[in-house]
PQR file of N, CA, C, O and H, with PARSE charges and radii, in Angstrom:
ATOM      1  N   UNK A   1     -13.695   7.508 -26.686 -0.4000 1.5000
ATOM      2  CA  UNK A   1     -13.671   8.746 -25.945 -0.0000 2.0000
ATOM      3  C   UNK A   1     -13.482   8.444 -24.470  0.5500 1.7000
ATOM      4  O   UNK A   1     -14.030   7.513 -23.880 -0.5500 1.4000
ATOM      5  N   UNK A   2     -12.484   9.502 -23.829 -0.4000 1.5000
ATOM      6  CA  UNK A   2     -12.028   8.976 -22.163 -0.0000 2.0000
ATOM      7  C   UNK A   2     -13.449   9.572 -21.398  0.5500 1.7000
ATOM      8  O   UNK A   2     -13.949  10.688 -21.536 -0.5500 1.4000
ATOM      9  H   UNK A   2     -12.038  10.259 -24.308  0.4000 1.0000
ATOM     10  N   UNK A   3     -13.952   8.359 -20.489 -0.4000 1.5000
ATOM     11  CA  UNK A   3     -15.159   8.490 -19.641 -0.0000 2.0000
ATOM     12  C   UNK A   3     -14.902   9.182 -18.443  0.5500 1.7000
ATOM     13  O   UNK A   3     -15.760   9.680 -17.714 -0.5500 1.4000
ATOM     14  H   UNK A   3     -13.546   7.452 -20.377  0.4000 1.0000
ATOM     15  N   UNK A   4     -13.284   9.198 -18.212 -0.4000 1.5000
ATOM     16  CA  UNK A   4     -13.065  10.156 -16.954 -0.0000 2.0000
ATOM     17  C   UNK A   4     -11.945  10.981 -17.625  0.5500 1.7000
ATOM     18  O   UNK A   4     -11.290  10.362 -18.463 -0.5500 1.4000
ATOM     19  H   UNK A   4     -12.586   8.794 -18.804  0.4000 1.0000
ATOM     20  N   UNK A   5     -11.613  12.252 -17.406 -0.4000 1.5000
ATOM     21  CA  UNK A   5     -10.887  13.071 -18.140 -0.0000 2.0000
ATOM     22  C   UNK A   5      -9.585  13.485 -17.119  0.5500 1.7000
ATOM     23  O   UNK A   5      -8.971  14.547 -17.215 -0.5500 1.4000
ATOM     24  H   UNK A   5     -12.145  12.755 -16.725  0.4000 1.0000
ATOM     25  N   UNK A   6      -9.197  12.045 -15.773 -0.4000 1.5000
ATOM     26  CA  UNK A   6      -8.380  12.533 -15.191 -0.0000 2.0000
ATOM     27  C   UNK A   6      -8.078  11.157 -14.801  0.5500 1.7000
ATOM     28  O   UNK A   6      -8.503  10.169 -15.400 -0.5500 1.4000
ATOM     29  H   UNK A   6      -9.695  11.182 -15.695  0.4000 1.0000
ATOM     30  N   UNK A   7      -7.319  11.139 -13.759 -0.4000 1.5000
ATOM     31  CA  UNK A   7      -6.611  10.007 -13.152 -0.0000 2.0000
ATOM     32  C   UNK A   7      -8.086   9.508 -11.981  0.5500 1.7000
ATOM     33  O   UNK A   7      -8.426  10.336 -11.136 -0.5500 1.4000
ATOM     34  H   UNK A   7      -6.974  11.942 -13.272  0.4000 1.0000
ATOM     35  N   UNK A   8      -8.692   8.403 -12.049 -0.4000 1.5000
ATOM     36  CA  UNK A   8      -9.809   8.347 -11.015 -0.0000 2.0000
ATOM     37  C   UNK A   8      -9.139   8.022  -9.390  0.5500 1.7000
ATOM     38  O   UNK A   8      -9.818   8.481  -8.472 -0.5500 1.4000
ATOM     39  H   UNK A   8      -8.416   7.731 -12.736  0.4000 1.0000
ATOM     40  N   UNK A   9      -8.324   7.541  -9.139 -0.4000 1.5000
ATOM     41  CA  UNK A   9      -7.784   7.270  -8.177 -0.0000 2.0000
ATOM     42  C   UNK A   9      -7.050   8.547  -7.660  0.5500 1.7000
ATOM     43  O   UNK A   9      -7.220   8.681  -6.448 -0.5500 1.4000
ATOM     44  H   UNK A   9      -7.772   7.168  -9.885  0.4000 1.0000
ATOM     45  N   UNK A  10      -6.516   9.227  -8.054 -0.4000 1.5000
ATOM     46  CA  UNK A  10      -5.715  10.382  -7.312 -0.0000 2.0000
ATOM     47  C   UNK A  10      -6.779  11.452  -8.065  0.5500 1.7000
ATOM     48  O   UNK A  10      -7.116  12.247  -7.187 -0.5500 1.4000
ATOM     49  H   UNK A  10      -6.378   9.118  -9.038  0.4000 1.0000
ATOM     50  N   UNK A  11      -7.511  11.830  -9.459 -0.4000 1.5000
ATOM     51  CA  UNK A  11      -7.857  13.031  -9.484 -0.0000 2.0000
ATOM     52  C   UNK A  11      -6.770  14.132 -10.317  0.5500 1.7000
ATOM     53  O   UNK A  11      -6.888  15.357 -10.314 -0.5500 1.4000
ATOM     54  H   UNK A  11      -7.237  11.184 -10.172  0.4000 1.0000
ATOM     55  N   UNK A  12      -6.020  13.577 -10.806 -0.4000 1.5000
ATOM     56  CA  UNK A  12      -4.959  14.263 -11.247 -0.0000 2.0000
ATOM     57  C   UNK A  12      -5.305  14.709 -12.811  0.5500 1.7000
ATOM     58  O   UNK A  12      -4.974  13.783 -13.551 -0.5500 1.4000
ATOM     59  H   UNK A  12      -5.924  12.582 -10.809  0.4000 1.0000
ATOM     60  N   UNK A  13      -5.727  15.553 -13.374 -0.4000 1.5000
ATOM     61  CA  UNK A  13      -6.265  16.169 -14.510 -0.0000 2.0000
ATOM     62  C   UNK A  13      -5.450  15.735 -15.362  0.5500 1.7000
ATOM     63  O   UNK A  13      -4.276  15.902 -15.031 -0.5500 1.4000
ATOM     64  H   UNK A  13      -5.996  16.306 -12.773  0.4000 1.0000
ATOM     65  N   UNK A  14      -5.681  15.042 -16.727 -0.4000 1.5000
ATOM     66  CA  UNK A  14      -5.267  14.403 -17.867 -0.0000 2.0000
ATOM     67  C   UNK A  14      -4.992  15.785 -18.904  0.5500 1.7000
ATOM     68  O   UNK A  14      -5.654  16.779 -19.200 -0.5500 1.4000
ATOM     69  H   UNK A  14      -6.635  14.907 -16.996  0.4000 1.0000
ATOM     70  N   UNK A  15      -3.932  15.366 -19.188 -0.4000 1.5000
ATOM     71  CA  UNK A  15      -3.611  17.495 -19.893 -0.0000 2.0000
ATOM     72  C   UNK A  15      -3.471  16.940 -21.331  0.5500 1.7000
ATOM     73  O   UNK A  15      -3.229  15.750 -21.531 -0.5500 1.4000
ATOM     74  H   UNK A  15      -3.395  14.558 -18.947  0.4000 1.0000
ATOM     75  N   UNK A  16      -3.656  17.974 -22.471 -0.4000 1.5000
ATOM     76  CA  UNK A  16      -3.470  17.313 -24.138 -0.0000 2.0000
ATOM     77  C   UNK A  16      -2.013  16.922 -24.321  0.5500 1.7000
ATOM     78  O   UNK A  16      -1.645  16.351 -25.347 -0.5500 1.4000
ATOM     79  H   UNK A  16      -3.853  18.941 -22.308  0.4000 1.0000
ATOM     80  N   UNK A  17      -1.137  17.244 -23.275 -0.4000 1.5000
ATOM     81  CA  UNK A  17       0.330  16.865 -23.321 -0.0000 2.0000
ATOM     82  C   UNK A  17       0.441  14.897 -23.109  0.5500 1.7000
ATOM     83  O   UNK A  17       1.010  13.958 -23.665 -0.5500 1.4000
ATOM     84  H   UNK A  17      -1.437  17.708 -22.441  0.4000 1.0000
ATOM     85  N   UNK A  18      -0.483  15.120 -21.971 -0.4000 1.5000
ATOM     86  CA  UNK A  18      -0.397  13.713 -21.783 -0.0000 2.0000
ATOM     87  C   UNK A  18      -0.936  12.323 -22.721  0.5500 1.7000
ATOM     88  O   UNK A  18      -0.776  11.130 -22.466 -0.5500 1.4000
ATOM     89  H   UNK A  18      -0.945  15.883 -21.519  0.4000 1.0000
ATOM     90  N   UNK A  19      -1.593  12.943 -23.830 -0.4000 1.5000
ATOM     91  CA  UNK A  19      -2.414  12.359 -24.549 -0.0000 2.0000
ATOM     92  C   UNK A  19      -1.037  11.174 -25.494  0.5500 1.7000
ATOM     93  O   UNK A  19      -1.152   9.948 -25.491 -0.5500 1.4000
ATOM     94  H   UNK A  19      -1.723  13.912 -24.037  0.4000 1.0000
ATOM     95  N   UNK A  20      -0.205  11.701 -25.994 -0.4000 1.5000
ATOM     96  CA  UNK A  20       1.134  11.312 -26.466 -0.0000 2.0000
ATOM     97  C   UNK A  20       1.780  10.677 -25.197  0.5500 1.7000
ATOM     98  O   UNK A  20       2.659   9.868 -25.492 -0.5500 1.4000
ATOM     99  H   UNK A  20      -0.111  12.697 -25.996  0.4000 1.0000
ATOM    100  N   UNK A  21       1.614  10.803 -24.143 -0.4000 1.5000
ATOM    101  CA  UNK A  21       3.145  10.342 -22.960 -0.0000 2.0000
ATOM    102  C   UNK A  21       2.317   8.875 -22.931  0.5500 1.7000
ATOM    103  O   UNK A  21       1.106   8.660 -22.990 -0.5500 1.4000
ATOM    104  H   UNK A  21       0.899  11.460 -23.903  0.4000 1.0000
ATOM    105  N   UNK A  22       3.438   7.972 -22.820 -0.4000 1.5000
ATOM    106  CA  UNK A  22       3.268   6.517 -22.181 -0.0000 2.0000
ATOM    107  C   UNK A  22       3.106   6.291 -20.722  0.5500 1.7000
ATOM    108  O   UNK A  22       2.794   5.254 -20.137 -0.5500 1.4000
ATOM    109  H   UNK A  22       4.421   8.147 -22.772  0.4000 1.0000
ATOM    110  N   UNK A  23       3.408   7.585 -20.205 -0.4000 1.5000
ATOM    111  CA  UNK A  23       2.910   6.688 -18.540 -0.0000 2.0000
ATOM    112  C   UNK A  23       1.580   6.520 -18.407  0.5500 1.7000
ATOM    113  O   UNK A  23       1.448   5.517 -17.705 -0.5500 1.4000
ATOM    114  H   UNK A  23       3.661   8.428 -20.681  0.4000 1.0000
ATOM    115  N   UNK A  24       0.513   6.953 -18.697 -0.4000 1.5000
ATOM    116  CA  UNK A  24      -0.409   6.751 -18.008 -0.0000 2.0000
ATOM    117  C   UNK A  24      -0.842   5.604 -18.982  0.5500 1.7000
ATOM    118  O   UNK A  24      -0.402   5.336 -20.100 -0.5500 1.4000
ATOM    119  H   UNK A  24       0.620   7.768 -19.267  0.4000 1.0000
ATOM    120  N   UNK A  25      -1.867   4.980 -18.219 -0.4000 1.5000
ATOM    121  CA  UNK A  25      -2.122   3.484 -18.570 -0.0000 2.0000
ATOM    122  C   UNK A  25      -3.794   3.275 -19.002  0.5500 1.7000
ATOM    123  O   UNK A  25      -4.449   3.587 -18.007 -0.5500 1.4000
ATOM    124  H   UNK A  25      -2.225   5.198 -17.311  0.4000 1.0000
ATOM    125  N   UNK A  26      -4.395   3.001 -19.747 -0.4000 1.5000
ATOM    126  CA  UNK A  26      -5.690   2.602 -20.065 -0.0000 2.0000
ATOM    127  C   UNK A  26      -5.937   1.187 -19.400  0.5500 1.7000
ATOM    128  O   UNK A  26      -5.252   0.201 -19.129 -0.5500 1.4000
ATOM    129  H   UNK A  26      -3.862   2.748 -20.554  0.4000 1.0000
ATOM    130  N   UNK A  27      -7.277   1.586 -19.272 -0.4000 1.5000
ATOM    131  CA  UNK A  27      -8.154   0.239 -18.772 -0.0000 2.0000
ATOM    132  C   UNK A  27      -9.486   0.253 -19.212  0.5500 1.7000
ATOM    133  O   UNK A  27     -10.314   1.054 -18.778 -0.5500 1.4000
ATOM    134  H   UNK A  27      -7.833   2.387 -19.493  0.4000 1.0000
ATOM    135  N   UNK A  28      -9.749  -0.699 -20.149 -0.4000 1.5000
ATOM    136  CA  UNK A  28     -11.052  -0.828 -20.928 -0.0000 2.0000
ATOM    137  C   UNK A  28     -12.254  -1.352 -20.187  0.5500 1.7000
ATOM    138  O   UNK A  28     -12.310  -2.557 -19.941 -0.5500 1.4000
ATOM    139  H   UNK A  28      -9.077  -1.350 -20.501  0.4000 1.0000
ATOM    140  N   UNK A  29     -13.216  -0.542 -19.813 -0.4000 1.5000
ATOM    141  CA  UNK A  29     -14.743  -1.290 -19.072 -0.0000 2.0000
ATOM    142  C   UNK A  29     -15.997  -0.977 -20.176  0.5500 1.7000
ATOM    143  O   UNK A  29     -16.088  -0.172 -21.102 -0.5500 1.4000
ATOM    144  H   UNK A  29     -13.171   0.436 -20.013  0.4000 1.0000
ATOM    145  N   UNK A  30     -16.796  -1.866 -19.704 -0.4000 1.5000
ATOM    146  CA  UNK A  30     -18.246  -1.359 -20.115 -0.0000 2.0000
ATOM    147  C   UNK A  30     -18.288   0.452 -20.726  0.5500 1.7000
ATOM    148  O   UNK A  30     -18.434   1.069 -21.781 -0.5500 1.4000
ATOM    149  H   UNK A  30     -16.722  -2.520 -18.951  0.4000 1.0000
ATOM    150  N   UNK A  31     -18.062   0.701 -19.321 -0.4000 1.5000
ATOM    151  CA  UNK A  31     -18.573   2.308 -19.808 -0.0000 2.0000
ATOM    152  C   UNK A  31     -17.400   2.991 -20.893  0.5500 1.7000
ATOM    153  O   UNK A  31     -17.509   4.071 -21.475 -0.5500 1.4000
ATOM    154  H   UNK A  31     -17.944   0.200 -18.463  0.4000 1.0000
ATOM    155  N   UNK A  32     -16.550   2.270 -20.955 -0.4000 1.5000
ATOM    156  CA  UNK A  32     -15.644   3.446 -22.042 -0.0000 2.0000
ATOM    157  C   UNK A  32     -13.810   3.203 -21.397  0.5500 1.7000
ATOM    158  O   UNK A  32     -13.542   2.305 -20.598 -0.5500 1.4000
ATOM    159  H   UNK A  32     -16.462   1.393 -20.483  0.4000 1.0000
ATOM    160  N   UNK A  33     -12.973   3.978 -21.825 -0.4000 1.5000
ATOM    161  CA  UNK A  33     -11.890   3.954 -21.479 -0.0000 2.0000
ATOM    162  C   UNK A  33     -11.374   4.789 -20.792  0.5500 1.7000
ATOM    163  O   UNK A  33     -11.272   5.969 -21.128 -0.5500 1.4000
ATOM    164  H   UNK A  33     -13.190   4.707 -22.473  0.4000 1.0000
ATOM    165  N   UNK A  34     -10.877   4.204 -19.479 -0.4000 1.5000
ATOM    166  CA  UNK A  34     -10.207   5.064 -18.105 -0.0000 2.0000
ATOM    167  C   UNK A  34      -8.838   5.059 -18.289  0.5500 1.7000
ATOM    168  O   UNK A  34      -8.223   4.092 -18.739 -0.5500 1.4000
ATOM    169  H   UNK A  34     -10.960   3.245 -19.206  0.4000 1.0000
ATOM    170  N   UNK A  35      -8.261   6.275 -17.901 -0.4000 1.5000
ATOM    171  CA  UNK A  35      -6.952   6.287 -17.905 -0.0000 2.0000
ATOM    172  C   UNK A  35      -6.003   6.698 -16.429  0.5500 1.7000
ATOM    173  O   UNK A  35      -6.095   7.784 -15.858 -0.5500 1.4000
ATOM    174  H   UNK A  35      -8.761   7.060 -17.535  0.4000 1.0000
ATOM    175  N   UNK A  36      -5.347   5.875 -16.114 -0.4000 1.5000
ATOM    176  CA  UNK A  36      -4.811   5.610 -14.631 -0.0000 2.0000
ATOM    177  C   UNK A  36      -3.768   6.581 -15.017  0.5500 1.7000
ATOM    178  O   UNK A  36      -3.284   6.542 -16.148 -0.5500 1.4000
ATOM    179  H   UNK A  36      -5.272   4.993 -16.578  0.4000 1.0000
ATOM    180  N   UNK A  37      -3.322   7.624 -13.960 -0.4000 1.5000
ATOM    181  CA  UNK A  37      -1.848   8.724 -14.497 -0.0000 2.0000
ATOM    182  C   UNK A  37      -0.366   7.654 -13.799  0.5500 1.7000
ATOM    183  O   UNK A  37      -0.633   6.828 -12.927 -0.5500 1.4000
ATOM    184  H   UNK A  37      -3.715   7.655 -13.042  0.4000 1.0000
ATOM    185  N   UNK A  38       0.634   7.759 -14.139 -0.4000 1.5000
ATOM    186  CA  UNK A  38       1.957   7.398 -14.060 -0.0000 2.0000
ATOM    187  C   UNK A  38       2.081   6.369 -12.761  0.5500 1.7000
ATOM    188  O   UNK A  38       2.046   5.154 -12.565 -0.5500 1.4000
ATOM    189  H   UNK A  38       0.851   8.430 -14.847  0.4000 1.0000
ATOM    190  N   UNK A  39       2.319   8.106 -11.671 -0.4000 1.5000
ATOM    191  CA  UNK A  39       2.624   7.850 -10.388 -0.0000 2.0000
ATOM    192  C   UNK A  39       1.526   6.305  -9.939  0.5500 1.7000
ATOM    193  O   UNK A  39       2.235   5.330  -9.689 -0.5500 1.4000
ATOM    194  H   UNK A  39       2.348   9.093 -11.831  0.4000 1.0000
ATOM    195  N   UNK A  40      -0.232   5.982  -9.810 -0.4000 1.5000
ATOM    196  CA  UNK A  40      -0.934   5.855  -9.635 -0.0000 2.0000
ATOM    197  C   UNK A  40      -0.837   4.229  -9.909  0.5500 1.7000
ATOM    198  O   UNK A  40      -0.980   3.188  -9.267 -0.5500 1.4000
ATOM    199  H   UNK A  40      -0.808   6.774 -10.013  0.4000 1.0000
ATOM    200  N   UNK A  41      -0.475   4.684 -11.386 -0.4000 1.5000
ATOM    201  CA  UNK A  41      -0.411   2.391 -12.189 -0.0000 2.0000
ATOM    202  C   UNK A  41       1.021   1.965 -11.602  0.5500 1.7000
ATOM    203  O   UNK A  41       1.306   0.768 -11.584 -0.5500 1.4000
ATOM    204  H   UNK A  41      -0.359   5.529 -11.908  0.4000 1.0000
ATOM    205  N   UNK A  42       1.999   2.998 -11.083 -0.4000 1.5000
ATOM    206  CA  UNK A  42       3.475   1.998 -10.459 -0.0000 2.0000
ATOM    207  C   UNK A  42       3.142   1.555  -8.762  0.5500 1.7000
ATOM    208  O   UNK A  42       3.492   0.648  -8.007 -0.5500 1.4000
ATOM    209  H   UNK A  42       1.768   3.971 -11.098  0.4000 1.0000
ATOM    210  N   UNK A  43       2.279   2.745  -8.683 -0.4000 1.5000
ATOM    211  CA  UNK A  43       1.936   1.763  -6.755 -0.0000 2.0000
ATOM    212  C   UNK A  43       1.351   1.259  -6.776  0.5500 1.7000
ATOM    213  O   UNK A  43       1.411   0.528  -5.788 -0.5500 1.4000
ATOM    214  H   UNK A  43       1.995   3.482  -9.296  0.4000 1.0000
ATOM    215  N   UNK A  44      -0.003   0.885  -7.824 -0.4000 1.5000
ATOM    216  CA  UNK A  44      -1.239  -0.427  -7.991 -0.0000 2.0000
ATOM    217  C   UNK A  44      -0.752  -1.556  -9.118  0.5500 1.7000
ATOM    218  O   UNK A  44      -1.537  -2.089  -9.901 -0.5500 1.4000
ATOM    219  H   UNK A  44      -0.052   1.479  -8.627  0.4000 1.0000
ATOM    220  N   UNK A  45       0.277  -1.751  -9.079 -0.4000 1.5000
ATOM    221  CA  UNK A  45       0.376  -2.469 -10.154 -0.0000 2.0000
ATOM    222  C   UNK A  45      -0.218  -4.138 -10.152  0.5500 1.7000
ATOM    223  O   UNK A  45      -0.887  -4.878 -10.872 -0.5500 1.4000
ATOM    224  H   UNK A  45       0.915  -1.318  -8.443  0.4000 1.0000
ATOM    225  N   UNK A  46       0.416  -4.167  -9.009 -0.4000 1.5000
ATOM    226  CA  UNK A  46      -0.150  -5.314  -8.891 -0.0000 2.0000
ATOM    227  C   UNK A  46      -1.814  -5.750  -8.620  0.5500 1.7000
ATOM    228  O   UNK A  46      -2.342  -6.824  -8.910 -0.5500 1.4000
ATOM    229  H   UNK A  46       0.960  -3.566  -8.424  0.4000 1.0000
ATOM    230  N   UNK A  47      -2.340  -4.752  -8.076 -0.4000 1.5000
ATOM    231  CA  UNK A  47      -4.098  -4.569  -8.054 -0.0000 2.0000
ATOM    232  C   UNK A  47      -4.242  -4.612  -9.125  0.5500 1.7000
ATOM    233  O   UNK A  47      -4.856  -5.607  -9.509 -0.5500 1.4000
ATOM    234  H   UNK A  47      -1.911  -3.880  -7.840  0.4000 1.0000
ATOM    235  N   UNK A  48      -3.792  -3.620 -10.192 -0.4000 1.5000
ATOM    236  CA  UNK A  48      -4.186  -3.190 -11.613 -0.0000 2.0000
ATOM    237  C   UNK A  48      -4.304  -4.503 -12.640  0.5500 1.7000
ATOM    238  O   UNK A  48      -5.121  -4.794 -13.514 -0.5500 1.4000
ATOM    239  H   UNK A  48      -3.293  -2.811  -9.880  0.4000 1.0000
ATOM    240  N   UNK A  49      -3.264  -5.072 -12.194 -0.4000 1.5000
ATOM    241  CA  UNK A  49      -2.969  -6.161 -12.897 -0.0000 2.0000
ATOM    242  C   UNK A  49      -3.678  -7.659 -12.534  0.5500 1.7000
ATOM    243  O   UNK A  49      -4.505  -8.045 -13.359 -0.5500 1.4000
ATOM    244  H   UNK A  49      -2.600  -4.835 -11.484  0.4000 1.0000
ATOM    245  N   UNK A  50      -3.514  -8.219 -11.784 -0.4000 1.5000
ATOM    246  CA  UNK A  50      -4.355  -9.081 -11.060 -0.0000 2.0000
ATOM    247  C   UNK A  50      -6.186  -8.572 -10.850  0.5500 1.7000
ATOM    248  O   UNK A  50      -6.993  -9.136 -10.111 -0.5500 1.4000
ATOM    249  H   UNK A  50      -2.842  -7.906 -11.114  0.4000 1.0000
ATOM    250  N   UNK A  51      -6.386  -7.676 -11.520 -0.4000 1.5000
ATOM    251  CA  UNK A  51      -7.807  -7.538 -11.416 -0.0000 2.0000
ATOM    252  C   UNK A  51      -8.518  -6.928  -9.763  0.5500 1.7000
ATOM    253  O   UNK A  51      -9.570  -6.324  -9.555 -0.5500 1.4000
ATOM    254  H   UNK A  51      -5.731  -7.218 -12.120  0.4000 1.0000
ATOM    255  N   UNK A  52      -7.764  -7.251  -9.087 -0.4000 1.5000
ATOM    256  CA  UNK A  52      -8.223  -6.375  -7.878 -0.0000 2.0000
ATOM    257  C   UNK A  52      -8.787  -4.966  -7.275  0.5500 1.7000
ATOM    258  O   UNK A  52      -9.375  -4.709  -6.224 -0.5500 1.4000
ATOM    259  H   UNK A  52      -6.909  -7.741  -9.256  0.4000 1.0000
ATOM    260  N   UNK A  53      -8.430  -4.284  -8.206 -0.4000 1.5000
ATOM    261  CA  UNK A  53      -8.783  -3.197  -9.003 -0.0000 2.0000
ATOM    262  C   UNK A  53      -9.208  -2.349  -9.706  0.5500 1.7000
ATOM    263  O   UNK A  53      -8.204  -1.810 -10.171 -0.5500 1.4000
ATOM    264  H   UNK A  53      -7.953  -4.493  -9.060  0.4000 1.0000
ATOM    265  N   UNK A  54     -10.215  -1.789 -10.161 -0.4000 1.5000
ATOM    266  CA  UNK A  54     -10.762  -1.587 -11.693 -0.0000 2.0000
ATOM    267  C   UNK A  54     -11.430   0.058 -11.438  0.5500 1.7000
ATOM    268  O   UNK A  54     -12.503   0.506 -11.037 -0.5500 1.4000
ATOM    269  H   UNK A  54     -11.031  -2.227  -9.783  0.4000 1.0000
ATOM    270  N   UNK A  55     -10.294   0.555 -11.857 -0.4000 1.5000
ATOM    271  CA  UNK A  55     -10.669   1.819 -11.898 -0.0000 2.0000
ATOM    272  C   UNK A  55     -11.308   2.771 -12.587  0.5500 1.7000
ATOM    273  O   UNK A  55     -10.938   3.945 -12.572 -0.5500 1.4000
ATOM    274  H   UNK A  55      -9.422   0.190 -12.183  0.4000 1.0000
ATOM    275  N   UNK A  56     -12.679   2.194 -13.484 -0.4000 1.5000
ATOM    276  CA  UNK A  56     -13.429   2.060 -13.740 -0.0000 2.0000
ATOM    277  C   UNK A  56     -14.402   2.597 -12.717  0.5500 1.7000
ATOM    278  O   UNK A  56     -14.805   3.757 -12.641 -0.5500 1.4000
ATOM    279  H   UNK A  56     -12.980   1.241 -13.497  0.4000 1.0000
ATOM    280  N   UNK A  57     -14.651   1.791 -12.108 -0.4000 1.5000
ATOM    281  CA  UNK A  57     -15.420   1.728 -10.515 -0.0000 2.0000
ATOM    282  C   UNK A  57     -15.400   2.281  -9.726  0.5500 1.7000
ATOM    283  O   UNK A  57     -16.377   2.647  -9.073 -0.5500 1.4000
ATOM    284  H   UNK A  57     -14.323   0.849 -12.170  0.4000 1.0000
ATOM    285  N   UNK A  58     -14.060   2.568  -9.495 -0.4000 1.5000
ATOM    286  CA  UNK A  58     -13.395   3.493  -8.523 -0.0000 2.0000
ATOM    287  C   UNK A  58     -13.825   5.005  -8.204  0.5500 1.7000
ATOM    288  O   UNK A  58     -13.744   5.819  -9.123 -0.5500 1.4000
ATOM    289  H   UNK A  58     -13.266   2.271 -10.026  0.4000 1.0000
ATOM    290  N   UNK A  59     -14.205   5.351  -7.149 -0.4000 1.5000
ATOM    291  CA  UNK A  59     -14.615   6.831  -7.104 -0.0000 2.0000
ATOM    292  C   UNK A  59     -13.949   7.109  -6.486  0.5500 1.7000
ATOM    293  O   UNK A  59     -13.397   8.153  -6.833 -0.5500 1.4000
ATOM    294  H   UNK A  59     -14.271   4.689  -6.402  0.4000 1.0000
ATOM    295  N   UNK A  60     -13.585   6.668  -5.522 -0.4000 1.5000
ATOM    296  CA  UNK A  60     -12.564   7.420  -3.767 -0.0000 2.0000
ATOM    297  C   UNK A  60     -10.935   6.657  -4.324  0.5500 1.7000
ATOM    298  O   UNK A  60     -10.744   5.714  -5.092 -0.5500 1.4000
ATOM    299  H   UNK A  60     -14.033   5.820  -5.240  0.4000 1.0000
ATOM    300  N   UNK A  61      -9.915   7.563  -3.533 -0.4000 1.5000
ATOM    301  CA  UNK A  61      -8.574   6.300  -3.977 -0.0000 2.0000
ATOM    302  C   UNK A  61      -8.524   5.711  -3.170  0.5500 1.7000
ATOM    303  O   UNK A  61      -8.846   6.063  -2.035 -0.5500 1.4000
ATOM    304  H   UNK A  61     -10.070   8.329  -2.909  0.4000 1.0000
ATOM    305  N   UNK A  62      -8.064   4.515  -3.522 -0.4000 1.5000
ATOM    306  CA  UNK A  62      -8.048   3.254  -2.773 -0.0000 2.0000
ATOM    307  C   UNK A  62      -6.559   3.424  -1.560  0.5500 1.7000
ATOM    308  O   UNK A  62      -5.550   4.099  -1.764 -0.5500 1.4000
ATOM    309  H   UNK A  62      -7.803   4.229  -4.444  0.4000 1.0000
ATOM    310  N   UNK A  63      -6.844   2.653  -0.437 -0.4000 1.5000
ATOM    311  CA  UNK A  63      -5.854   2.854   0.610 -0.0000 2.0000
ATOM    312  C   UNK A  63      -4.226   2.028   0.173  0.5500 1.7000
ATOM    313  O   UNK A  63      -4.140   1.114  -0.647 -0.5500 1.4000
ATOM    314  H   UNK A  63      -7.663   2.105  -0.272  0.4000 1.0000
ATOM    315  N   UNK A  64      -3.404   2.446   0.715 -0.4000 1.5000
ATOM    316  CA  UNK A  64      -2.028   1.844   0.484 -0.0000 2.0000
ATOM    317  C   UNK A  64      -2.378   0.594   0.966  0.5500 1.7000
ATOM    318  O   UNK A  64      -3.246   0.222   1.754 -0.5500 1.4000
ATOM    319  H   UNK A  64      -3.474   3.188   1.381  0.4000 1.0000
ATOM    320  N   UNK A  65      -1.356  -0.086   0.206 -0.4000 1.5000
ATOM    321  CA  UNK A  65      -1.781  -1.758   0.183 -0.0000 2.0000
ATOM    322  C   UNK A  65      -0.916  -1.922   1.685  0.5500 1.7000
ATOM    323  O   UNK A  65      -1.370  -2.886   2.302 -0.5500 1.4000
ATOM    324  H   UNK A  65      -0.650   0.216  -0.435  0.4000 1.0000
ATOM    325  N   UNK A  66       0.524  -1.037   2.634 -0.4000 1.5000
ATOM    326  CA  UNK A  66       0.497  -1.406   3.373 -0.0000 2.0000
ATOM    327  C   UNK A  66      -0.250  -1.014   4.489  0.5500 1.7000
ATOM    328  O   UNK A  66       0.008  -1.551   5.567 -0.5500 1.4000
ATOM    329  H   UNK A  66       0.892  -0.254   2.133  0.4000 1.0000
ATOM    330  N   UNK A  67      -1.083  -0.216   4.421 -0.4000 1.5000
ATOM    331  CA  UNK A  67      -2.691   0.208   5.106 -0.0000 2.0000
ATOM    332  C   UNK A  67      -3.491  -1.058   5.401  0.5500 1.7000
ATOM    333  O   UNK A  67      -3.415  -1.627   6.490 -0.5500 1.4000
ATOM    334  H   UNK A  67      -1.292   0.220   3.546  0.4000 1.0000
ATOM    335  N   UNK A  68      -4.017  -1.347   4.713 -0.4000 1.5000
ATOM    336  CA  UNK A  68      -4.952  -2.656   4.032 -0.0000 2.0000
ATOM    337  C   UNK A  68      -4.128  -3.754   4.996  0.5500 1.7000
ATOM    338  O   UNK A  68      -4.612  -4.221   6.027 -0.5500 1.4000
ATOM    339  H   UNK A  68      -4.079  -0.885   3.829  0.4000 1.0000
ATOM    340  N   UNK A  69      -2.803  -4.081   4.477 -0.4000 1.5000
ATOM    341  CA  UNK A  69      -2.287  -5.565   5.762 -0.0000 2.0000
ATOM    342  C   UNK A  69      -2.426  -5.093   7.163  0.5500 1.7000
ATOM    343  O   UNK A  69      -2.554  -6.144   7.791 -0.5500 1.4000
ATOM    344  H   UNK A  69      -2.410  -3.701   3.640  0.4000 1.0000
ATOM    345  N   UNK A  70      -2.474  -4.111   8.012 -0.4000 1.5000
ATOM    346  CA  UNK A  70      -2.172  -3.711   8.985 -0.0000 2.0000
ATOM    347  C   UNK A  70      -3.463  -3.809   9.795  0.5500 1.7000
ATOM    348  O   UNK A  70      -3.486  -3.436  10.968 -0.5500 1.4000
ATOM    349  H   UNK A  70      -2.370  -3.257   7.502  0.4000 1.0000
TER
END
């Protein structure tokens, strides 16, 4: 069962349409399974992926990675 019923990083409401679509992306934690929406897993990918990330955890969205170098 999804522990957040939306995108945690943007907030973007998970609709029964989306339940079938491949963009959005799962990520398995402790508490249950989060689901990242489309737009969200192509600009973190590399966080997402490399573990830097875990949106799970995540309450606020995280800043643009070219934010962060600057």
């Amino acid at each position: 069962m999804d522990t957040i019923l939306g995108c945690p990083l943007c907030t973007r409401p998970r609709t029964a349409a989306d339940i079938h679509d491949l963009s959005w992306s799962s990520h398995h934690g402790p508490g249950g399974v989060v689901y990242v929406c489309g737009p969200c897993t192509r600009a973190r990918l590399v966080d997402l992926e490399c573990g830097l990330l875990d949106p799970a955890r995540e309450a606020a969205p995280v800043p643009d990675r070219t934010a962060r170098a600057a």
